[in-house]
C-alpha positions, 0 to 999 in steps of 0.5 A, a space after each residue: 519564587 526564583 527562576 533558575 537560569 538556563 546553561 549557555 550553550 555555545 553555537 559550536 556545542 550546539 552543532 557538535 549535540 547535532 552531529 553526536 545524534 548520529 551515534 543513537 540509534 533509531 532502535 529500541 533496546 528490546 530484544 529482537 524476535 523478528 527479521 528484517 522489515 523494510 517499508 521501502 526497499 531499493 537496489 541499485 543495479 551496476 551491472 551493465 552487461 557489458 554494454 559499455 565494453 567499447 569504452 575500454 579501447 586499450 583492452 585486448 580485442 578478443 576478450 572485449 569479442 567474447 564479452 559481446 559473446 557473454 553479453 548475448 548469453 546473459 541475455 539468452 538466461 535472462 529469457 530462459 529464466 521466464 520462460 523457467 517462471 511460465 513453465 513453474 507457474 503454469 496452472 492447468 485451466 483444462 480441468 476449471 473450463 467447461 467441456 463439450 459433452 458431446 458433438 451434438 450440444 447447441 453450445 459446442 462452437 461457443 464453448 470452443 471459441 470461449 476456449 481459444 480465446 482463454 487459452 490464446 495467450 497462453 499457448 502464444 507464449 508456449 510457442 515462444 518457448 518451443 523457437 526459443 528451445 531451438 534458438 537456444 540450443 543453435 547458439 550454445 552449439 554455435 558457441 561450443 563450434 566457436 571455441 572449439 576451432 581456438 587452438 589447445 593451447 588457446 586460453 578461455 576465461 573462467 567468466 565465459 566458461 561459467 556463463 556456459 555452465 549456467 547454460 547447461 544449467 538452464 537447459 537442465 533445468 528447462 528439460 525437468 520442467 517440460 518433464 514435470 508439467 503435465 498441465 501444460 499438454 493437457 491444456 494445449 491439447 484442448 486448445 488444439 482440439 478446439 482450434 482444430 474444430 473451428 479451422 479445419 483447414 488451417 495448417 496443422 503442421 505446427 500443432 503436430 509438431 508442438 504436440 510432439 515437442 510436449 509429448 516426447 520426454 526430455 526433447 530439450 536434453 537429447 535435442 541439444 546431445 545430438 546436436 552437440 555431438 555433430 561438433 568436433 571436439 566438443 567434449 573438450 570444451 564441456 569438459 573445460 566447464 565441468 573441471 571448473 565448476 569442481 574447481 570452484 566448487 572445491 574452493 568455495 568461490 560461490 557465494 549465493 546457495 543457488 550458485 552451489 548447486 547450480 554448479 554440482 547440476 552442471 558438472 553431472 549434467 555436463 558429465 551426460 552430455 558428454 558421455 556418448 554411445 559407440 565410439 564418440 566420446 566416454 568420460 571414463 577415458 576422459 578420466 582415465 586421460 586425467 582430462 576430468 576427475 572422477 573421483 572428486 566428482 564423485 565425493 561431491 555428488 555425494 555429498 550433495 545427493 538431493 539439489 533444488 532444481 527450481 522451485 520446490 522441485 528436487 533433483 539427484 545430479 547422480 541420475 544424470 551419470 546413470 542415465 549416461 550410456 557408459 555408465 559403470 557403477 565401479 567408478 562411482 563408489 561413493 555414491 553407491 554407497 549405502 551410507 546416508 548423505 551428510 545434507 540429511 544431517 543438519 543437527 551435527 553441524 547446528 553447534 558449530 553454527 552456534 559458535 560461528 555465529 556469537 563470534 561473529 555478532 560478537 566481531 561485529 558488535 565491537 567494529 559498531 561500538 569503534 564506530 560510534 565513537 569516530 565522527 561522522 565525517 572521519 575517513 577510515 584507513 585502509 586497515 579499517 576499510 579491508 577489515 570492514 570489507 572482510 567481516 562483510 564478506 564473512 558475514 555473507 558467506 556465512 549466511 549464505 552457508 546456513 541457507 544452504 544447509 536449510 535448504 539442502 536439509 528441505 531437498 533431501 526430505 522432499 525426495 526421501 518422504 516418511 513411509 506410514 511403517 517407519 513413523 507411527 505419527 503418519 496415517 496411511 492415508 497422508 499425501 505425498 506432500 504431506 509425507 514430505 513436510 508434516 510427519 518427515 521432521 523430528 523435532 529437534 529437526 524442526 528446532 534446529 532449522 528455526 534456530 538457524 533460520 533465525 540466526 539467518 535472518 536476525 544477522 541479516 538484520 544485523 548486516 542490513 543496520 550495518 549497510 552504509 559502514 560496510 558499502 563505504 568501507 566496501 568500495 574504498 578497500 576494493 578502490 585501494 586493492 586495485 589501484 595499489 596492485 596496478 599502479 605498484 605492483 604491476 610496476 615490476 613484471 613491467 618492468 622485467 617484460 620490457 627489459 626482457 622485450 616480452 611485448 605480449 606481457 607488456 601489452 597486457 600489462 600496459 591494458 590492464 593498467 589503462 584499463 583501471 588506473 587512476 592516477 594521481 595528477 589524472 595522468 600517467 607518470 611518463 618519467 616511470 623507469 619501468 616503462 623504459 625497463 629500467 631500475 629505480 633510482 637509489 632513493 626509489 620512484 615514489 607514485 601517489 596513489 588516490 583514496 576513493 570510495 569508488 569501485 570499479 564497473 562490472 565490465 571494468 572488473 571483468 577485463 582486469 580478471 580476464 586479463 589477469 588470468 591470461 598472465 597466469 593461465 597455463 596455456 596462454 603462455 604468459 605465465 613462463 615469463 613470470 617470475 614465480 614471486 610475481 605469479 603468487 600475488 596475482 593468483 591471489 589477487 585474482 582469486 580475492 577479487 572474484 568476489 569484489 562483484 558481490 560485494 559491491 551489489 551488498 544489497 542484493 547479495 545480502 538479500 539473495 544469502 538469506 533467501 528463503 522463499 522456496 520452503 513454501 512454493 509446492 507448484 510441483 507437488 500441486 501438479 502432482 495432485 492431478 487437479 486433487 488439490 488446488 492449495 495444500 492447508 497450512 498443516 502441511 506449508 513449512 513456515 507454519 509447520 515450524 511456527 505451530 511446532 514452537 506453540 505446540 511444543 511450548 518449549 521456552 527457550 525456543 518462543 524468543 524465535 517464533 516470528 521468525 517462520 513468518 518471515 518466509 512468507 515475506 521471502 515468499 511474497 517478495 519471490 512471487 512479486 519480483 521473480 515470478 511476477 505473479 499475482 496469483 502467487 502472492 495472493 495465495 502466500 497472502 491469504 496462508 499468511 493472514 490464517 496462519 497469523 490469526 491462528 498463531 494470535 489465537 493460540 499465543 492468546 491461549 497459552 498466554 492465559 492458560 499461564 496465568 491462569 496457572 500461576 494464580 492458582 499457585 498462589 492461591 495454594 497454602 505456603 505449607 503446600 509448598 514448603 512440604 513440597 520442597 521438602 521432598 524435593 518436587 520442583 514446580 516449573 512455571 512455563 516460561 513464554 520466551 523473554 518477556 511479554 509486553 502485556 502493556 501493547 496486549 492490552 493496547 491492543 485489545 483496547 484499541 479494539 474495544 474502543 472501536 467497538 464502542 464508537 461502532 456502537 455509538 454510531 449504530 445506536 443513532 443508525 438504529 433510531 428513525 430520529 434525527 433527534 438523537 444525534 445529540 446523544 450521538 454527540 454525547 456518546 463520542 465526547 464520553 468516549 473520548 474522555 475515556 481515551 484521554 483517560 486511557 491514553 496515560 497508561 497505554 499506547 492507543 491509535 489515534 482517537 480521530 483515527 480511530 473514529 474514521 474508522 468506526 465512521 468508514 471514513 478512512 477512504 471514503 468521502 462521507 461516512 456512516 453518520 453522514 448517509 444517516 443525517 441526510 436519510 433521515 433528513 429526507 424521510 423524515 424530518 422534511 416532511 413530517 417537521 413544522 417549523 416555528 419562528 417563535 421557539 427556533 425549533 421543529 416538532 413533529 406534524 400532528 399527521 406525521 406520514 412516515 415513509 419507508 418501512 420502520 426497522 425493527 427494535 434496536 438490538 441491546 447494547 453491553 452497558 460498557 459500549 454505552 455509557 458505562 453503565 446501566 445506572 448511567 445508560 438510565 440516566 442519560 436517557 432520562 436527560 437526552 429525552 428532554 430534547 427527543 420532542 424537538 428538533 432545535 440549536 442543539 441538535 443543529 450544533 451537534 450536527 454542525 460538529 459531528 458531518 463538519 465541512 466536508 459532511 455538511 458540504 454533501 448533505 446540502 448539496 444533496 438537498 439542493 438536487 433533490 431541491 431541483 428535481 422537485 422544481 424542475 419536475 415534479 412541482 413543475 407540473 402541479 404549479 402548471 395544473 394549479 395556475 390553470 385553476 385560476 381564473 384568468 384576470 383577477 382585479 383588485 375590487 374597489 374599497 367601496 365594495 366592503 370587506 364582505 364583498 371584497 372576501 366574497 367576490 374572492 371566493 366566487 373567482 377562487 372557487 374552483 381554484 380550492 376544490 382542487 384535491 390535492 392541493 391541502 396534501 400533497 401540494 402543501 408538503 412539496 411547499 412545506 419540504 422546500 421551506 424546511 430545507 431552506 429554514 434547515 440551511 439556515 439554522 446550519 450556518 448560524 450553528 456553524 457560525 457559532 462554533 467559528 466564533 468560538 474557535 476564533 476567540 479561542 485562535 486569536 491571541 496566537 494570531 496576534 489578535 486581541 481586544 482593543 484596550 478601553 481608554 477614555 478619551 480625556 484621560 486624566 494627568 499622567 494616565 495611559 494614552 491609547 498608544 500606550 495601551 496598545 504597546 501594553 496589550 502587545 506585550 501581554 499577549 506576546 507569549 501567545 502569538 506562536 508565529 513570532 516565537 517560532 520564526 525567531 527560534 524554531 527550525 526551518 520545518 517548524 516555521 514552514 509549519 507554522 506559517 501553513 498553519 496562520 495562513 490555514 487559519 487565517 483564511 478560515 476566519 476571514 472567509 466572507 461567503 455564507 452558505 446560505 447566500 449560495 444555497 439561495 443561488 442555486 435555487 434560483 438556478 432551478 428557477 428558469 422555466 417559463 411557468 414560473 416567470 409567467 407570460 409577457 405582460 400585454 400593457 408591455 410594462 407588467 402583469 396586474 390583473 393576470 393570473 400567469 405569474 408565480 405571486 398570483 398563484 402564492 396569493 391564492 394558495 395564502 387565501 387558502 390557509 388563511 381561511 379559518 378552519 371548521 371547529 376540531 379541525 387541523 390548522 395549516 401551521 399545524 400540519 405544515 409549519 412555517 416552512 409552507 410560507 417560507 417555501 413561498 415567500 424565497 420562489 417570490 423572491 428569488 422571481 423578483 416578485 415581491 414587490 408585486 405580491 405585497 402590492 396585488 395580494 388578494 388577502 392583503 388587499 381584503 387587510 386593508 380594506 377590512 381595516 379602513 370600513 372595520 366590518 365583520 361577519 358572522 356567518 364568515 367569521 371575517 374577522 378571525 381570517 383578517 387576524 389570520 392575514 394579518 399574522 401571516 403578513 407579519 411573518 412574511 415580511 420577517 422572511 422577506 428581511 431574512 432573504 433580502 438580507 442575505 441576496 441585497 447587498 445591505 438588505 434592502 428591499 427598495 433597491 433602486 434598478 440601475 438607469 439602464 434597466 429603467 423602462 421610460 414610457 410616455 404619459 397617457 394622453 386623454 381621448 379629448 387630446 387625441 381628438 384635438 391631435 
């Protein structure tokens, strides 16, 4: 076999690859059937609102005077904007707070002061609102007063009459809101009949007039009427507003929906607080003087007879003209008229959209293509840039075009609800709202707005993929536009302005272009003949002008308009020394870049062109109600009404849009959390969304298998059948749902599901158990699944099974799981008490007396086979297999236990058993150490060997007589003992189990850490055999493949080598740690070690205790002379019923004491050992010499233990340890008597 060798690639190849990965896209060549998602959406915000106007200090002074005008005003909307948001939002709390039955309930001043405490808050803020009402009002009329004192011919911005109208549009649209919210009366009436009741003497003034401000209707509209007619002129200025909303309106310069209508609002508005009674001002002969246009007003109102107002509020501009003193219906033929509003008609205009659209898509489709084939750093001429700029523009307005007519359709329908006799669907007994949305459609209606929706909402998608080209290609066009028309075409009205010593155009001019020019060397060319008035030079005066991809700033841009359209203003003045040639392109220039503001924020106007969130709120409806409804079901809400429409309908041309509805809740979502700023609306629009969305699967899920369903049967018919059938020309349709359906992710899905059923399964078969044996066959059960998955995994896309698993474990935030609170239950309840230990096997079996506490569960229920094991041929035999190991507890089930709680599981059960181990020691067990060291007598010498064996155990069990007759001491006493000790030996078979699995894991992790097997060399090798250094390099080599760290630093990338250097380091400090676990449980229980009563009490020879009963090894000695006894005939033995772990709970408080040594040398039933061995008597009727053998074994037992603990607390293992010098007490030797007497 030959190996075929690799292409060369060349560096430079390499890099152009890298770069060529610009052009793929991220996105699957799947049709889209959805709108645009974002996990992280950010917007830059570039307007400064004017704060940096100072900068601008070669700019006209009055125009930087009434952007500090504007700024305040915007500032003014921003406040009445929150206030509009508290008055929409507000839910009435009257009708949820318990109120007082009569003045003589006990409770009636708690209930009161609960309710000021409640409502506190919100009646703060409505406060608020009322001195906003007057501060408001008092600077828009002082604006108005301001403006009116400039002369007639004095000249007012376009921007700053907007910012008015936005005004009146506020005012507008606070009035209807006040209106509308009775909620907000009833709940300030009972704030005020509660705080009236708890202070009846405070001021009340305040309360009466709030009262009357909420009371009387439209107090804001007539408030401001009658302050602005105290104003002279007033009418002039209102007038100035509404002819240039028509203006604006007629010449499309909008670009957001709620712009639009903001605009037809204002005209109406303003037209009513214009009008006035008696002899001040009439708009008819406004109208008649051509100050406004009537007639044009009216063709609009009617075009537009229903406009949002906010929210799902409505509102006919109209009906502020009729509500005028003056009103006469002659004026106003158009809406008079009978004829129905062209907004009610959407279906007339839906095929126009369709065109619009594909030639659009189609446009952008091949400006995407032109760029893929550029390079990434290529730069755009500025043909290319104003091309790009324009078809963002497009794009824009014909977005927000479609959402207009949407929600003007939607206006229209909410205030002309269906009536029961007009359509047979509707009940009598249908709701208002109801009326408006569910039966007030038809259904080519209802797929006309899912089809624009769509085609809204997927060329957002399209725009939103197309950000970076546009944004670019955006700020270069405008960067190009403004400098070209300042540097060079400004050129020559300058020019004439100074030739002609016109020094108003001149310094207009010259501001302009100090305001935003950027010139090439940084500076202005002095040598310009323009600025002297003077004529080129014969081969012209050539200016460099720089390409950026800078826009200018918000206040840039508005110092350039304004002062732009002072030039061209009719009565600035300015615009007679222009020559009309000059005059055209500004009026150009000025109207094009109206528009630049929007395009610079693309984010944002891409986002607010296609918003449409207020198809779901119904605050206003919900008010309505009068606390009948407290949410409207989804029957009602539009995005389900249109999804549930596409399901009901099953038209297949329409099922490609169906996920498209949805997306208004997230418009409605993003609505509640960054306009209203509310929880509780986003919750509401949540929980709708989640039903909706469960309801949408339920019924997808039907029709997806009532579809198959059908087609089978259609090919279970005879073929004659259908050939008959053809023949006489029956067509058999198959429905059709949308595109294509990805039964692959289907099935993914509910696969995922089952799986988690499955490993649910597994883990409540093992909570159902009271046995940790069955932790085995936990283990199993995850293994089989996993095989499974792994099976599976090559046909389908399923989660990740350790996710997965997590899950099934509620481990997914939680630091334990549910195997992990089962393993340490039953540790407690029952395998630390009822389990003896035996060296012998290394393993646990249940006590003889096993005492359970804790009431047993019921029969666990019956699993389907197929979350088991399959089958229920295999369920019988792996139970058959797993029962082997039921009947203990041994190395298997600690390496299951090992695998399944790994570290951070293991870690919290021990440290758990180590408190529940503390508490015993420092409490419980505490006090019966006490009583039981009391029991013994208090010196208990060793006897002399000359005593005998029979008299050794007699003389003990005269001494310890009373010590064994205490009643608990063989019960409870033993198993307290005997749960420390299973604890202990628990702790320790763990880590040797871990230990296994890190061997294992390390010999499996060693060749990719660069560590291998000493290569085997004799140490004399023959001639010309290998030397260890050359088996070494030899061994290197073979391993070299393997070692991943090497490989990567030499040819992966900067990520995959910081990857894999975490990942060595990770290992490597797993495998050379050298703390044990068991070395730290040991030191813990030590801790718990520090009361006097273990320790005992000074010894009185100074040196140590030998004949006193105080100290924990006496009292171990008499309780191992206890279980050393034998016992009677048909009677349980100690290891029986406690196991070994009753001598290992002994044998680690001895040692932990540092008493070891003590107890080996002072033991009563060593002592009896020893000298049963030197005299070899026995004795029949004490059956002396079955308890020596007894002894005897428990010595060899205790002395394993011993080694075992002194292995792990010495540092070689040792026992014997020399104490340091400066421990060593030196005493004196004994002086005999005759020396003292000679002394």
């Amino acid at each position: 076999m030959t190996n075929e060798a690799s292409p060369v690639v060349s560096l430079q190849t390499a890099l152009e690859n890298v770069d060529n990965l610009h052009s793929t896209s991220p996105y699957d060549q799947q049709p889209c059937i959805e709108a645009l998602s974002l996990s992280l959406h950010f917007r830059a915000i570039f307007d400064t609102n004017f704060e940096d106007k100072n900068a601008f200090v070669t700019s006209v002074a009055k125009y930087k005077e009434q952007a500090s005008g504007q700024a305040e005003l915007n500032l003014l909307l921003e406040e009445g904007e929150i206030y509009a948001v508290m008055l929409y939002t507000w839910r009435c709390c009257s009708r949820t707070i318990p109120q007082v039955k009569s003045n003589s309930q006990e409770n009636r001043e708690e209930i009161y002061r609960q309710i000021v405490e409640v409502l506190q808050p919100l009646i703060d803020k409505l406060f608020q609102f009322m001195a906003f009402q007057t501060k408001a009002i008092d600077l828009f009329c002082e604006e108005i007063k301001k403006l009116c004192l400039v002369a007639k011919n004095g000249f007012i911005s376009e921007a700053y009459l907007l910012t008015l109208g936005k005004l009146l549009n506020m005012f507008a649209v606070l009035n209807e809101l006040t209106n509308m919210k009775s909620s907000v009366n009833n709940d300030f009436s009972l704030y005020k009949r509660a705080a009236q009741f708890l202070s009846p003497t405070s001021d009340q003034r305040e309360f009466q007039m709030a009262s009357m401000n909420l009371a009387t209707k439209n107090k804001i509209r007539d408030t401001l009427k009658s302050k602005l007619a105290t104003i002279q002129g007033f009418e002039e200025i209102l007038a100035e507003v509404v002819n240039i909303c028509v203006m604006m309106y007629e010449r499309d310069m909008y670009l957001e929906p709620n712009e639009k209508h903001m605009l037809v609002k204002v005209m109406a508005f303003g037209l009513f607080m214009i009008d006035s009674p008696a002899s001040g001002p009439n708009i008819y002969r406004m109208h008649e003087k051509k100050k406004i246009n009537l007639s044009k007003i009216d063709k609009i109102l009617k075009q537009l007879e229903m406009v949002p107002l906010y929210g799902d509020m409505m509102i006919a501009p109209y009906a502020f003209i009729k509500n005028g003193p003056n009103f006469d219906a002659s004026k106003w033929p158009s809406c008079e008229s009978s004829h129905p509003s062209p907004q009610s008609n959407i279906l007339g205009s839906l095929e126009q959209i369709r065109q619009t659209h594909m030639q659009y898509v189609s446009q952008s489709a091949r400006i995407t293509n032109q760029a893929a084939t550029l390079s990434p750093g290529s730069v755009k001429s500025d043909v290319e840039n104003k091309e790009l700029a324009d078809l963002a523009l497009k794009g824009l307005t014909l977005m927000s075009k479609w959402t207009q007519q949407v929600m003007e359709l939607v206006s229209w329908k909410l205030m002309n609800p269906t009536k029961p006799e007009n359509n047979k669907e509707c009940p009598k007994e249908a709701e208002e709202y109801e009326r408006a949305t569910r039966y007030n459609y038809t259904t080519e209606e209802k797929f006309a707005i899912v089809e624009i929706i769509a085609m809204i909402k997927g060329l957002q998608l399209l725009m939103a993929r197309m950000e970076t080209l546009f944004t670019t290609a955006i700020r270069g066009h405008i960067y190009s536009e403004l400098q070209v028309f300042v540097q060079i075409f400004l050129r020559e009205p300058l020019r004439k302005a100074v030739s002609k010593k016109k020094d108003i155009l001149k310094f207009i001019i010259m501001s302009i272009r100090e305001t935003c020019s950027d010139w090439y060397d940084d500076t202005e060319p002095r040598n310009d003949p323009a600025l002297a008035g003077k004529k080129d030079p014969p081969d012209g005066f050539q200016i460099k002008v720089k390409r950026r991809n800078v826009g200018p700033s918000s206040t840039q841009l508005y110092m350039v308009r304004t002062m732009l359209e002072s030039l061209i203003d009719e009565r600035s003045g300015a615009k007679k020394n222009l020559r009309k040639d000059h005059v055209a392109p500004i009026e150009e220039f000025h109207r094009k870049s109206f528009f630049w503001n929007y395009l610079l924020n693309y984010n944002t106007s891409l986002f607010n062109c296609g918003d449409l969130s207020q198809l779901w709120y119904r605050e206003f409806f919900l008010e309505m109600t009068m606390g009948r409804r407290i949410q409207f079901p989804i029957e009602m809400s539009m995005p389900w009404l249109l999804t549930d429409h596409i399901l009901e309908t099953q038209e297949a041309s329409m099922m490609e849009y169906i996920f498209y509805p949805l997306d208004l809740y997230n418009d409605s979502a993003q609505y509640a959390l960054m306009r209203f700023k509310k929880r509780f609306l986003y919750d509401e629009v949540e929980a709708e969304l989640n039903l909706c969305f469960d309801q949408l699967v339920y019924k997808l899920s039907n029709q997806i298998f009532a579809y198959f369903k059908h087609l089978a049967g259609c090919l279970m018919l005879d073929r004659k059948f259908c050939t008959e059938c053809n023949s006489h020309g029956i067509k058999i349709n198959f429905p059709l749902l949308g595109r294509s359906i990805d039964l692959n992710s289907l099935i993914s899905s509910r696969v995922n599901e089952l799986m988690l059923k499955s490993l649910e399964t597994a883990i409540t078969r093992f909570e159902e158990v009271e046995d940790l044996t069955a932790i085995l066959e936990l283990e199993g059960l995850i293994e089989v699944n996993r095989h499974a998955y792994k099976l599976l995994s090559e046909y389908l896309v399923l989660n990740d099974f350790d996710a997965m698993f997590k899950e099934a474990n509620n481990n997914v935030t939680a630091p334990h799981g549910r195997i992990t609170l089962r393993v340490f239950w039953l540790l407690n309840i029952d395998f630390l008490p009822n389990y003896c230990y035996n060296s012998s096997t290394n393993r646990f079996v249940k006590s003889i007396l096993k005492r359970l506490s804790g009431d047993r569960k019921d029969k666990p229920p019956n699993f389907p086979a197929q979350f088991v094991w399959g089958s229920k041929d295999l369920n019988r035999s792996f139970s058959t297999i797993y029962s082997l190991y039921s009947g203990f507890i041994g190395t298997p089930h600690f390496r299951s236990i090992s695998k399944l709680l790994n570290y951070q599981g293991i870690a919290i059960v021990v440290e758990e058993l180590l408190k529940t181990i503390g508490v015993s020691l420092s409490e419980t067990m505490l006090n019966d150490v006490e009583i039981l060291i009391d029991a013994l007598p208090p010196v208990c010498k060793l006897p002399w060997f000359s005593y005998g064996s029979p008299g050794v155990f007699g003389f003990y069990k005269l001494n310890l007589e009373s010590f064994m007759q205490i009643p608990n001491l063989k019960t409870d006493v033993f198993e307290s003992f005997t749960i420390i000790g299973n604890t202990v030996i628990f702790c320790l078979l763990l880590e040797q189990a871990m230990n296994h699995e890190e061997i294992r894991d390390f010999s499996q992790a060693a060749p990719f850490l660069n560590i291998f097997p000493r290569p085997y060399v004799p140490k004399e090798p023959k001639d010309g055999g290998t030397t260890l250094e050359e088996a070494v390099e030899q061994q290197k080599l073979k391993y070299a493949p393997f070692h991943a760290v090497a490989i990567i630093e030499k040819q992966g990338t900067k990520e995959q080598k910081l990857l894999i250097r975490e990942a060595e380091e990770i290992t490597s400090k797993r495998f050379c740690t050298m703390g044990s676990m068991f070395d730290n449980v040991l030191q813990r229980i030590q801790t718990f070690l520090t009361n006097k009563v273990w320790h005992g009490g000074p010894p009185s020879n100074g040196v140590m205790n030998v004949d006193a009963c105080n100290e924990f090894h006496r009292l171990w000695s008499a309780i191992q002379w206890v279980y050393c006894i034998p016992g009677r005939e048909n009677e349980f033995t100690v290891e029986e019923m406690f196991g070994e772990g009753l001598n290992w709970a002994g044998c680690v408080l001895i040692t932990l004491l540092g008493q070891q040594r003590r107890f080996e040398a002072l033991d009563f039933s060593y002592h009896l050992l020893k000298v049963n061995r030197h005299d070899m008597k026995d004795d029949p009727v004490t059956n002396l010499k079955k308890m020596v053998d007894r002894i005897r074994k428990f010595q060899i037992l205790n002395n394993q233990i011993f080694a075992v603990l002194n292995l792990h607390l010495t540092p070689d293992g040792n026992s014997r340890v020399l104490l340091p010098l400066d421990q060593v007490q030196r005493f004196q030797p004994p002086v005999p008597p005759r020396m003292q007497s000679k002394a």
